[in-house]
N, C-alpha and C positions, 0 to 999 in steps of 0.2 A: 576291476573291482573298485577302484578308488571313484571312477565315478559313482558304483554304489553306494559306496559307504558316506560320500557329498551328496546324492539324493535323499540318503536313507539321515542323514544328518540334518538335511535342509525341511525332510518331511516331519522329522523331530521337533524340529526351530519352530515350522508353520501350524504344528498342531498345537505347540506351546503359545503360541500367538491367538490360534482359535480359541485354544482354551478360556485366555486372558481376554480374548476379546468377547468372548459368550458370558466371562462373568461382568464385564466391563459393559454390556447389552442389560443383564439383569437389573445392574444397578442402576443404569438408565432408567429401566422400566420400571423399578419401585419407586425411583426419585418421579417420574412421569405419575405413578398412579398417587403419591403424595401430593403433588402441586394437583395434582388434577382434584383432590381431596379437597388441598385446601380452597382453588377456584369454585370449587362449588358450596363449599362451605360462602365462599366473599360473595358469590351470588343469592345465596340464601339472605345472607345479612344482607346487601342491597336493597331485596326485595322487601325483606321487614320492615329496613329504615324507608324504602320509598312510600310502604303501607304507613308507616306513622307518620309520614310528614303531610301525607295528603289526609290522617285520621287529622293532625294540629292545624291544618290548613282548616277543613271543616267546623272542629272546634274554634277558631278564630271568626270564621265566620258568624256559626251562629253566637258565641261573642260578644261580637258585633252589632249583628241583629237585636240581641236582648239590651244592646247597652243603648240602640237606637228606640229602641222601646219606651226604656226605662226615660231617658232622657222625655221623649215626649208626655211620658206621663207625667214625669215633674212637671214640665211647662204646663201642660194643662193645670196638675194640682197649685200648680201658685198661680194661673189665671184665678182658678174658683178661690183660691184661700185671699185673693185679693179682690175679690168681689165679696166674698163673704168678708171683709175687713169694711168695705164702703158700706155695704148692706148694713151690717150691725151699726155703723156711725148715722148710719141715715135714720135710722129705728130708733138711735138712743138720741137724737137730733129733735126727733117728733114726740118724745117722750115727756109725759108730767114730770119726769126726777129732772130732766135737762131744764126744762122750764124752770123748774124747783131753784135750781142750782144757779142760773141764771138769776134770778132774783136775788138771791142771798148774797152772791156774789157783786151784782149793781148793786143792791143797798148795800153792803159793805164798802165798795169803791167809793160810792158818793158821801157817805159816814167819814170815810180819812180824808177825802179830799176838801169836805165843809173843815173838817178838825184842822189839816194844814192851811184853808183859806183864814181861818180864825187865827192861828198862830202868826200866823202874815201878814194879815190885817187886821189888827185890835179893835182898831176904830171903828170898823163898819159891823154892823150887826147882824151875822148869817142865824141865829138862831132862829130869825123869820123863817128861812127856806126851808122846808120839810119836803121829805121825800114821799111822795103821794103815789105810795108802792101798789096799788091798783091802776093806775095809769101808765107805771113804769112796764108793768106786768103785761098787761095788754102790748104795748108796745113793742115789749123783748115778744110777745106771738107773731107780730107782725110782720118782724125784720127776719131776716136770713143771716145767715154767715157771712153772706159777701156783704152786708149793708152794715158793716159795723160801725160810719163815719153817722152817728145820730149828731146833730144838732141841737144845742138848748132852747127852746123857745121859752123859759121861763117860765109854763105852763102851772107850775110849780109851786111856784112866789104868788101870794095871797095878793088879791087886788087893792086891798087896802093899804098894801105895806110899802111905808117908803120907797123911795128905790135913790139907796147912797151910790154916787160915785165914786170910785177909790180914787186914793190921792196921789197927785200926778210923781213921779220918776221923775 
């Protein structure tokens, strides 16, 4: 009997063991169906964040694109804005007010320049020289912009009028 009572003891111990080991199984498999919860859960988000990196990867692109756009279109608009800069100077170049302007501006220059030759030299008499602003006129039509180095030919100075030397340095 005493081995009964050590089987019936030892079948006591093992089902206490089963017991614990069934509910130690359980907890297993709820902890098993939470991670499993949570890895799919991280899979889910994965998948979002790979959808959004590849939506900002596209948004970068076009971007991109539109800033390559934008860019040539500036270049172009300041090619034209600087054509239309040259255009407008070439128009107001060929213009009567240019012309205009030109004149009043030579005979003003040559007005101060007789005024400071007078003050410089006392002696010599510029009130001969007159500025023969039809001549002058015609002339500023003929030159360009590059040709601003005119020479005096005296054209100017009446034939009759003395012609003083100034006195020497």
């Amino acid at each position: 009997m005493s081995k009964f009572i050590a089987a019936s003891r030892q079948a006591t111990e093992l089902d206490k063991t089963r017991v614990l080991l069934e509910t130690r199984i359980q907890q297993v498999n709820a902890e098993c169906k939470k991670w499993a919860g949570v890895a799919e859960k991280a899979k889910d988000e994965v998948k979002e964040r790979n959808k959004l990196i590849e939506e900002l990867r596209t948004d970068a692109v076009e971007k991109d694109t539109r800033i390559d756009h934008l860019q040539k279109m500036n270049d172009e608009l300041n090619a034209r804005l600087s054509k239309a800069k040259e255009d407008a100077v070439a128009e107001f170049k060929s213009s009567k007010e240019y012309t205009d302007t030109l004149d009043r501006n030579y005979a003003a220059g040559f007005e101060d320049f007789r005024m400071d030759a007078i003050e410089n030299f006392p002696e010599v008499d510029f009130n001969a020289i007159k500025l023969n602003l039809a001549a002058a006129t015609s002339s500023l039509l003929q030159t360009g912009s590059d040709d601003v180095n005119v020479e005096d030919d005296a054209s100017t100075q009446p034939q009759d009028a003395p012609v003083v030397n100034a006195p020497p340095s």
